[in-house]
C-alpha positions as CSV (number, residue, x, y, z in Angstrom):
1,X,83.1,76.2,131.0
2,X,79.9,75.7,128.3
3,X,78.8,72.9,130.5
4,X,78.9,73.6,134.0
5,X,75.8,75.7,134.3
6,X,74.3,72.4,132.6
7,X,75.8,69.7,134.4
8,X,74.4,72.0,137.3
9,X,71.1,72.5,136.5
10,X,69.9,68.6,135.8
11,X,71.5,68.3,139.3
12,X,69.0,70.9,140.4
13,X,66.0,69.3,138.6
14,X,67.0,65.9,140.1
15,X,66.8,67.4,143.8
16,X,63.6,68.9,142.7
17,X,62.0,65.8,141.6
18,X,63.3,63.6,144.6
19,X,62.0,66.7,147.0
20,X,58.4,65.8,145.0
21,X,58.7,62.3,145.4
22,X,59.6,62.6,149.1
23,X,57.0,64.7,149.8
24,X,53.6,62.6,148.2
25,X,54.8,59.3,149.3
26,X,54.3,60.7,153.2
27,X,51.2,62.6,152.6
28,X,49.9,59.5,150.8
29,X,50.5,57.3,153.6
30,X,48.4,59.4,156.4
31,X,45.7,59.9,154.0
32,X,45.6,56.4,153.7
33,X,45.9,55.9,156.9
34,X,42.8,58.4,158.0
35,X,41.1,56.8,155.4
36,X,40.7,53.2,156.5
37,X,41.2,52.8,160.1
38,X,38.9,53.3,162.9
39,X,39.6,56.2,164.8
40,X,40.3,54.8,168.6
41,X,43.3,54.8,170.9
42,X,45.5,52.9,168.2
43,X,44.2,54.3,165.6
44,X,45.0,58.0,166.7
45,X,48.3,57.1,167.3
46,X,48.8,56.6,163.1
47,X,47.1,59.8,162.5
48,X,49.2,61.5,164.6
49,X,52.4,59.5,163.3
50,X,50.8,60.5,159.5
51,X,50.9,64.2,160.5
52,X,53.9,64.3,161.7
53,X,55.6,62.4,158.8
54,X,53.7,64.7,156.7
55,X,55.4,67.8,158.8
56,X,58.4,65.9,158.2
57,X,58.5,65.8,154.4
58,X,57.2,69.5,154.3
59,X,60.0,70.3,155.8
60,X,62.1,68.5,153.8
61,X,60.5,69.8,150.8
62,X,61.1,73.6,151.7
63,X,65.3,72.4,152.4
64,X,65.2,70.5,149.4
65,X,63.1,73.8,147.3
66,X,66.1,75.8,149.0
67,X,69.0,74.1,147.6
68,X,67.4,73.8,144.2
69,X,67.2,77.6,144.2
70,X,70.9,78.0,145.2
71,X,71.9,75.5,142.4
72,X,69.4,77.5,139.8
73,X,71.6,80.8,141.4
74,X,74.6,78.8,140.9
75,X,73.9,78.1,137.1
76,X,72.9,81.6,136.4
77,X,76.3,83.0,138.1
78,X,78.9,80.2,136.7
79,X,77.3,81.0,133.2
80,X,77.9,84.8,133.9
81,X,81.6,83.9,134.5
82,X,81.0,85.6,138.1
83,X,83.0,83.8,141.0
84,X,80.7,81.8,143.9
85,X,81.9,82.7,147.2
86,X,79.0,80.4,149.8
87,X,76.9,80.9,151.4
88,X,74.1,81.9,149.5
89,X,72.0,81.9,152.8
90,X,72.5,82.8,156.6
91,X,73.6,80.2,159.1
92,X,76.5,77.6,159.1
93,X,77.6,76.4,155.6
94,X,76.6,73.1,154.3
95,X,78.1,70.5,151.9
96,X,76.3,72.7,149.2
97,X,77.9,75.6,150.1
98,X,81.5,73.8,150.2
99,X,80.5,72.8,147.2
100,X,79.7,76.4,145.9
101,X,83.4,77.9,146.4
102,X,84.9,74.6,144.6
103,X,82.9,75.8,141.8
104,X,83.6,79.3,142.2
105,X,87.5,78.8,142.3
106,X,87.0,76.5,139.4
107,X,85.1,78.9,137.9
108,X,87.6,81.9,138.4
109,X,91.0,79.4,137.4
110,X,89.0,78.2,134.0
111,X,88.0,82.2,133.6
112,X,91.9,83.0,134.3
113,X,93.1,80.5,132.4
114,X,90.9,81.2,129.1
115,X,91.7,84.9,129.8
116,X,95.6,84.1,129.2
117,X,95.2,81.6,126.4
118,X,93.5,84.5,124.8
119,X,95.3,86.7,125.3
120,X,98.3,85.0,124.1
121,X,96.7,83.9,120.9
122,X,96.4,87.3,120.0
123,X,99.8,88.5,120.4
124,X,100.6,85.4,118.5
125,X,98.2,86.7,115.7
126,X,99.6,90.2,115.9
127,X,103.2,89.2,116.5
128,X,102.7,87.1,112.6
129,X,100.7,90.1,110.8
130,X,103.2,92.1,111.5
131,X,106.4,90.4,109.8
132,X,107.3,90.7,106.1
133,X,108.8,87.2,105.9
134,X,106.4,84.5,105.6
135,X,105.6,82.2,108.0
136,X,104.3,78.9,108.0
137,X,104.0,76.3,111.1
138,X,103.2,72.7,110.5
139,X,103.0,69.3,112.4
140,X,105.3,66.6,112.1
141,X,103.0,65.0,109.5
142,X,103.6,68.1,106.9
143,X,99.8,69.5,107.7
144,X,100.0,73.2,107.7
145,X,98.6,74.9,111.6
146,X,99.1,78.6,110.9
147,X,100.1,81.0,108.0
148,X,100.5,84.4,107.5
149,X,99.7,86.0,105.5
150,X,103.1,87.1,103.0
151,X,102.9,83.4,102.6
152,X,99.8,83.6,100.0
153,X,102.0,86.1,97.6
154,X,105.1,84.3,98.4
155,X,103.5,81.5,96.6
156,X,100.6,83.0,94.4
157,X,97.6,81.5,95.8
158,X,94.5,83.5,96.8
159,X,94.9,86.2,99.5
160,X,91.8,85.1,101.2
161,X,92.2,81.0,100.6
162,X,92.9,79.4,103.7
163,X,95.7,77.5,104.5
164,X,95.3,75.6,107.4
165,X,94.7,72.2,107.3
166,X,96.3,71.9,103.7
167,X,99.6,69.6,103.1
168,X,102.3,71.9,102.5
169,X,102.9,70.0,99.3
170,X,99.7,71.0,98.3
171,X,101.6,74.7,98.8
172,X,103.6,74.1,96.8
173,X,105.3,71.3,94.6
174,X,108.7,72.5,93.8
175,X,111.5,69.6,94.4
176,X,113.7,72.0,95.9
177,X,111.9,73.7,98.4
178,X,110.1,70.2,99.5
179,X,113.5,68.9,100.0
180,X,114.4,71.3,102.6
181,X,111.5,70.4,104.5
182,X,111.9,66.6,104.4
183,X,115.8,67.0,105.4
184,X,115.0,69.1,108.7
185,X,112.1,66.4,109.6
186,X,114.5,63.5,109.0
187,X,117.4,65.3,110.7
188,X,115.6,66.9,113.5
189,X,117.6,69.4,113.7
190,X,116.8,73.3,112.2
191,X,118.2,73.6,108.7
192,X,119.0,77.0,106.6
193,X,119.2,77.1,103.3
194,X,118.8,79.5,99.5
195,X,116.2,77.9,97.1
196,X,114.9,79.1,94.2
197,X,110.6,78.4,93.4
198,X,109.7,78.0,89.8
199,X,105.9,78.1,90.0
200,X,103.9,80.9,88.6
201,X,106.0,83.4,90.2
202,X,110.0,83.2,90.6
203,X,111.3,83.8,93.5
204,X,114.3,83.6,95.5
205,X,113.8,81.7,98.9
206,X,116.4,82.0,102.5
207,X,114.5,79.0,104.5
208,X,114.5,78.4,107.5
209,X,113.1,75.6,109.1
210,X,113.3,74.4,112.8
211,X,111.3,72.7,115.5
212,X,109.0,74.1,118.1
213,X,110.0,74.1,121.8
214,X,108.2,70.6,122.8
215,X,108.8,69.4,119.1
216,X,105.0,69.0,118.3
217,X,105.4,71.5,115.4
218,X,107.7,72.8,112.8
219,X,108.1,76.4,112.2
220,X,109.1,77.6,108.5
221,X,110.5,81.0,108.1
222,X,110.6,82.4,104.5
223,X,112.9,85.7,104.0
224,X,112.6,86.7,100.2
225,X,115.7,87.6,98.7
226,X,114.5,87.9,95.2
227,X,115.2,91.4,95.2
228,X,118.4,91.1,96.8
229,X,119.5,89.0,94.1
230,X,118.3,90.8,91.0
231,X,120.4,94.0,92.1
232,X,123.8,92.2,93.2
233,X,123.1,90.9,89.5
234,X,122.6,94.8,88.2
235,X,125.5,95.2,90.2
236,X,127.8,92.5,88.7
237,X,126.5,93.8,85.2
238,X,126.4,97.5,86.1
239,X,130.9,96.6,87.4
240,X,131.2,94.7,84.0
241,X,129.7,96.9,81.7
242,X,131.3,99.8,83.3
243,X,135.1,98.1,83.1
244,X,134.3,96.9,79.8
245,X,133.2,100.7,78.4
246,X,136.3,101.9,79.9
247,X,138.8,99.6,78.4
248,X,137.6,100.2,74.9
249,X,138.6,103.7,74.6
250,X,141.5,103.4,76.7
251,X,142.8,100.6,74.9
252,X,142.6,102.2,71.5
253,X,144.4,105.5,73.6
254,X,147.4,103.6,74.7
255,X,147.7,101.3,71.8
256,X,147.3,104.7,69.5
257,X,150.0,106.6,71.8
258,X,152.4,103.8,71.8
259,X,152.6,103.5,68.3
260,X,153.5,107.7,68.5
261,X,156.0,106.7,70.4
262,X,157.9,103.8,68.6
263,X,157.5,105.0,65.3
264,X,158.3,108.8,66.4
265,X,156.9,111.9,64.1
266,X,158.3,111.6,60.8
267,X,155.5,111.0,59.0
268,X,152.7,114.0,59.8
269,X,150.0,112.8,58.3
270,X,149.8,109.8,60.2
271,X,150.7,111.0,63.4
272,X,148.0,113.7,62.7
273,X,145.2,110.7,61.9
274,X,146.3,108.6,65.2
275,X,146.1,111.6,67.6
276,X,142.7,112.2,66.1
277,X,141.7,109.0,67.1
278,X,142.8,110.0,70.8
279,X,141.3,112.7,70.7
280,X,137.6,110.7,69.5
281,X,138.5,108.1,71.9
282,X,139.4,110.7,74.9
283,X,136.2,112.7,74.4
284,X,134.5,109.3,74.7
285,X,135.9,108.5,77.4
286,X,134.7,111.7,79.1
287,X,130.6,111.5,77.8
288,X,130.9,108.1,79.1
289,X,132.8,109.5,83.4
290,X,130.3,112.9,82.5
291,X,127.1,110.3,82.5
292,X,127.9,107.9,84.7
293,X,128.0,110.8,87.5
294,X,125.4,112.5,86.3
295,X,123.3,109.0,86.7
296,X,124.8,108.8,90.3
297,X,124.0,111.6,91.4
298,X,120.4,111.5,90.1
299,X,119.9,108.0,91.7
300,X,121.6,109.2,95.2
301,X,119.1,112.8,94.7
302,X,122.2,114.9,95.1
303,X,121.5,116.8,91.8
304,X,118.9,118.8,92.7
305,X,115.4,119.7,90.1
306,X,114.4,123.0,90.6
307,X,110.9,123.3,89.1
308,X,109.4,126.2,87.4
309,X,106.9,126.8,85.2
310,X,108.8,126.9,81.8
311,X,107.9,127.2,78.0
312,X,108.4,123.8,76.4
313,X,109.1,125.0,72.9
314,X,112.6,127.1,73.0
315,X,114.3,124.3,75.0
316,X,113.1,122.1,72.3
317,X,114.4,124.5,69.2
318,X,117.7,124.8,71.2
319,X,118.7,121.6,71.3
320,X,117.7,120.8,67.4
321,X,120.3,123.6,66.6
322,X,122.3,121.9,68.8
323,X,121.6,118.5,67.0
324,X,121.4,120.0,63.2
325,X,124.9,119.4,62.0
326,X,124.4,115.6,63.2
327,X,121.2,115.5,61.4
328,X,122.2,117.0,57.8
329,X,125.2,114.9,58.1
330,X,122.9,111.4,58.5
331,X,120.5,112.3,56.0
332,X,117.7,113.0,58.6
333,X,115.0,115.5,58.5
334,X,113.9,117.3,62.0
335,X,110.3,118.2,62.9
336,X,108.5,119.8,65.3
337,X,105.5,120.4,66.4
338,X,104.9,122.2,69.9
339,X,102.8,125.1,70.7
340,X,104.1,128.4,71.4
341,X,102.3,129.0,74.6
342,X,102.9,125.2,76.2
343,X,104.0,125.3,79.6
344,X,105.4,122.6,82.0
345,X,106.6,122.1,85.8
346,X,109.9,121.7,85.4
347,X,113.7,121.9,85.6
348,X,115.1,123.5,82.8
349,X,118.7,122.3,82.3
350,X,117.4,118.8,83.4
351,X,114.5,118.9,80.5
352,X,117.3,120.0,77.8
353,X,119.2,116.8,78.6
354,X,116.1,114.4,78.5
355,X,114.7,116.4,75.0
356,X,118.6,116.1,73.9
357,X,119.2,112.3,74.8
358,X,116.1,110.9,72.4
359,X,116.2,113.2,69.9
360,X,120.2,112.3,70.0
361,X,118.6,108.1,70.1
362,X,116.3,108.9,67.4
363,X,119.0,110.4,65.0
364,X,121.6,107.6,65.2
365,X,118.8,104.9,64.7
366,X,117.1,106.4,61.6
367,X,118.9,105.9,58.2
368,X,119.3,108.1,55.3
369,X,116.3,109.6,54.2
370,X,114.9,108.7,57.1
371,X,112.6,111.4,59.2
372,X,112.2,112.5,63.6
373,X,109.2,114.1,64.8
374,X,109.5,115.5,68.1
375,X,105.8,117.1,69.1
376,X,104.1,117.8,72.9
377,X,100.2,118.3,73.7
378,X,98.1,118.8,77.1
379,X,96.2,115.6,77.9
380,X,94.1,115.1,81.0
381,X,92.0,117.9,81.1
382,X,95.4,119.9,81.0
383,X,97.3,118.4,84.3
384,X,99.7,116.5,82.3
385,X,101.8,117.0,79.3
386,X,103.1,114.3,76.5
387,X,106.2,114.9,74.8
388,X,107.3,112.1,72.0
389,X,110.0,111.7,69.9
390,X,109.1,109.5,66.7
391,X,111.4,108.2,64.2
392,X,111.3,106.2,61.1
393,X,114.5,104.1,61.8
394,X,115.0,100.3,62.2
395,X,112.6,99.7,64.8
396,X,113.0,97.6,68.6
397,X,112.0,94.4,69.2
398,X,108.9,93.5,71.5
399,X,110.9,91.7,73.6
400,X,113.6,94.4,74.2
401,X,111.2,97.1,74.8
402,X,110.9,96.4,79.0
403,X,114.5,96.8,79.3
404,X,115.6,100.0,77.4
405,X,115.7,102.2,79.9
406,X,118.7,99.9,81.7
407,X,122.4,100.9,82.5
408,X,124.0,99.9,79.1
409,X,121.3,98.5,77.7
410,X,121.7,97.8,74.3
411,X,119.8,96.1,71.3
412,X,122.1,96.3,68.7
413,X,125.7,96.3,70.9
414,X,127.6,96.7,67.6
415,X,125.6,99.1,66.1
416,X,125.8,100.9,69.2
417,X,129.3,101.4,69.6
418,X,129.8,102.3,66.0
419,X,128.0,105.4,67.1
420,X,130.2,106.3,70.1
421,X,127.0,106.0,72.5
422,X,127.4,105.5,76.6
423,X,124.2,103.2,76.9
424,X,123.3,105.4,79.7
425,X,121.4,108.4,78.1
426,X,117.9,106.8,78.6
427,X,118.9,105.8,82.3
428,X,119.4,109.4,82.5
429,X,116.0,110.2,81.0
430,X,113.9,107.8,82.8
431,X,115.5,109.2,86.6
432,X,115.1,112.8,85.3
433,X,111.5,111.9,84.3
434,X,111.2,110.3,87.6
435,X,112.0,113.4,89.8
436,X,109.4,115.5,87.9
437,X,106.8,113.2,88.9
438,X,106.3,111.8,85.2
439,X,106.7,108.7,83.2
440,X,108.8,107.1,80.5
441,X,107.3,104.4,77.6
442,X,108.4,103.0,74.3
443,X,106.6,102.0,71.4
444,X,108.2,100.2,68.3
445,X,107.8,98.3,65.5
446,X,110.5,96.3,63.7
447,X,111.5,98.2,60.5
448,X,108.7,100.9,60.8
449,X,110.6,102.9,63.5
450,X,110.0,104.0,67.8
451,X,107.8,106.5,69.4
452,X,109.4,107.6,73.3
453,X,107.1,109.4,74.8
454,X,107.7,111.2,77.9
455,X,104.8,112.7,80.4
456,X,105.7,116.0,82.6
457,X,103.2,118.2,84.7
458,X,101.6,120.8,83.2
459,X,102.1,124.2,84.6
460,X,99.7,125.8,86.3
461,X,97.8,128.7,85.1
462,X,98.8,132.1,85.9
């Protein structure tokens, strides 16, 4: 549409100068005319046919000067986008004004038609925005037409780089991904399939690639499953661990109790030392069902956290009471050092079990002679309270540290079930910590020993 009021405006300026043209060469000729020839009988009959060629091309000039203006009105509307409905001037229309509604309903269909296209496009536009797969459309030569834009992260380039016009092996230049691509273009025919990229970020890949309508373009769908993966693996591990923790102690119960059975009572002593090892193996057996649905139910939100404003010290002193005997036993001194009058936000019963799973952590680790510091202080201009549980034991490596907090986690799996732990109490601590609104991170040092450190809101004052 850009062009037409141009195309009709040099048509205007060429009727313009023809109307100039047509007008001298007239005038001209009876001036001429008057100018040369003696004025008797003949030569009166020139003038008069000068004048009224001259009367003529006046004429002519004012019909011509007319149909430049309607072209000049023509321009001005078709550039508006209005619609020309003739005639632009009273009496019977003219091949102009024919030619005014051809212009006008061309004007109106273009206007209609751009209207649409628009229109279209941005439903298009919204329509991509809005999904959380990504989505890529190329031509049949691999160039890339349109992205959205959960492409950029799927792949790690630039939010604001653009795509189009890029190869999509400049996307990307893993094998198996391009092979996807390359088998639906040589098929023709839409192909589904799992890949995994190994770029700068791993991900897992459903793709799904498929023609367009007229078979101009090729649309790429990209559904990340990355996270779908990782927990069907927590939940292969979470089923193996769990089956594997269970058979232990009820192995050594059945094997224990069989033994009773053959071999009968005779001998007390012995029967006394395997149904103490029952018994060990029994109560195991219970922490182990006793955390697993206390995790549950903190994951599914149906143990509730009532928060109050509480005093941080007795719930502290209570539980190294509780964990004393344990303590003497391994050759471990206790510290503290919280502040009478510290308060947090928080759930009692639920901040005894955190306090009483690391300082229970801290104990096993740490050898003879070996020392745990459990302290608490206000940072953050008092919104936020630290508490962290330091020990001298044997220390975590840097590369365990991210995963601690796992189901059955464990850095040292012998050491681990030497001590009769469930590999769940930190899981515990880190969904308790959670529902508070606070945080849970480790710091270690092989051979030097761990600081946990915990962070719970302050309470308010009174």
């Amino acid at each position: 549409m850009s062009r037409v009021p141009k195309d009709v405006g040099a048509a205007g300026a060429r009727i313009e100068l023809r109307a100039i043209v047509r007008a001298l060469l007239p005038a001209l000729s009876a001036w001429l005319v008057v100018a040369t020839l003696p004025v008797d009988g003949d030569g009166w009959r020139l003038v008069t046919a000068a004048a009224i060629a001259a009367a003529v091309a006046t004429w002519n000039v004012r019909r011509d000067a007319l149909r430049v203006a309607r072209l000049r009105e023509w321009t001005r509307r078709v550039h508006a986008g209005e619609r020309i409905s003739p005639p632009l001037r009273e009496g019977p229309p003219d091949p102009l004004d024919h030619l005014s509604a051809d212009l006008g309903e061309m004007t109106a269909a273009l206007g209609e038609g751009q209207t649409r296209l628009e229109n279209e496009r941005d439903r298009l536009e919204a329509i991509l925005a809005a999904m959380v797969e990504g989505v890529i459309v190329i031509d049949v030569h691999g160039t890339i037409l349109r992205a959205n834009a959960p492409v950029a992260g799927t792949f790690g380039v630039a939010a604001d780089r653009a795509l189009a016009g890029l190869r999509l092996w400049d996307l990307s230049r893993d094998v198996e991904f391009n092979s996807v691509v390359r088998d639906a273009l040589a098929s023709q025919r839409p192909t589904v399939r799992e890949v995994e990229l190994r770029g700068v970020t791993q991900r897992h890949l459903e793709v799904t690639v498929g023609p367009t309508a007229d078979g101009s373009a090729w649309v790429l769908v990209f559904h990340d499953v990355t996270e779908t993966k990782r927990l069907e693996r927590v939940r292969t591990d979470f089923v193996a661990n769990v089956s594997h923790e269970l058979r232990t102690p009820l192995t050594a119960i059945k094997g224990f109790a069989e033994t009773l059975l053959s071999s009968g009572f005779d001998d007390r002593e012995r029967a006394l030392h395997f149904v103490s090892i029952i018994d060990r193996q029994a109560e195991r057996l219970s922490r182990l069902i006793d955390d697993l649905l206390i995790l549950s139910d903190l994951e599914l939100g149906k143990m509730p956290v009532r928060r109050r404003a509480v005093e941080l010290q007795p719930i502290v002193r209570e539980v190294m009471d509780l964990l004393a005997e344990p303590a003497r036993r391994g050759g471990v001194a206790l510290e503290m050092d919280v502040a009478v009058d510290l308060r947090v936000q928080g759930d009692p019963d639920r901040l005894i079990q955190v306090v009483s799973n690391l300082l229970d952590n801290a104990i096993k680790y740490t050898p003879p002679g070996g020392r745990v510091r459990i302290g608490a202080h206000v940072v953050e201009q008092g919104s936020t309270v630290e508490l962290s549980v330091e020990d001298t034991g044997t220390g975590i490596p840097a590369d365990d540290l991210p995963r601690l907090a796992e189901r059955f986690y464990r850095v040292d799996k012998a050491r681990i079930r030497e001590l009769g732990g469930t590999g769940l109490g930190l899981s515990i601590v880190k969904h308790i910590v959670q529902a508070h609104g606070g945080s849970l991170r480790f710091a270690s040092r092989v051979g030097v020993g761990t600081t946990v450190t915990v962070t719970l809101p302050a309470a308010p004052d009174a």
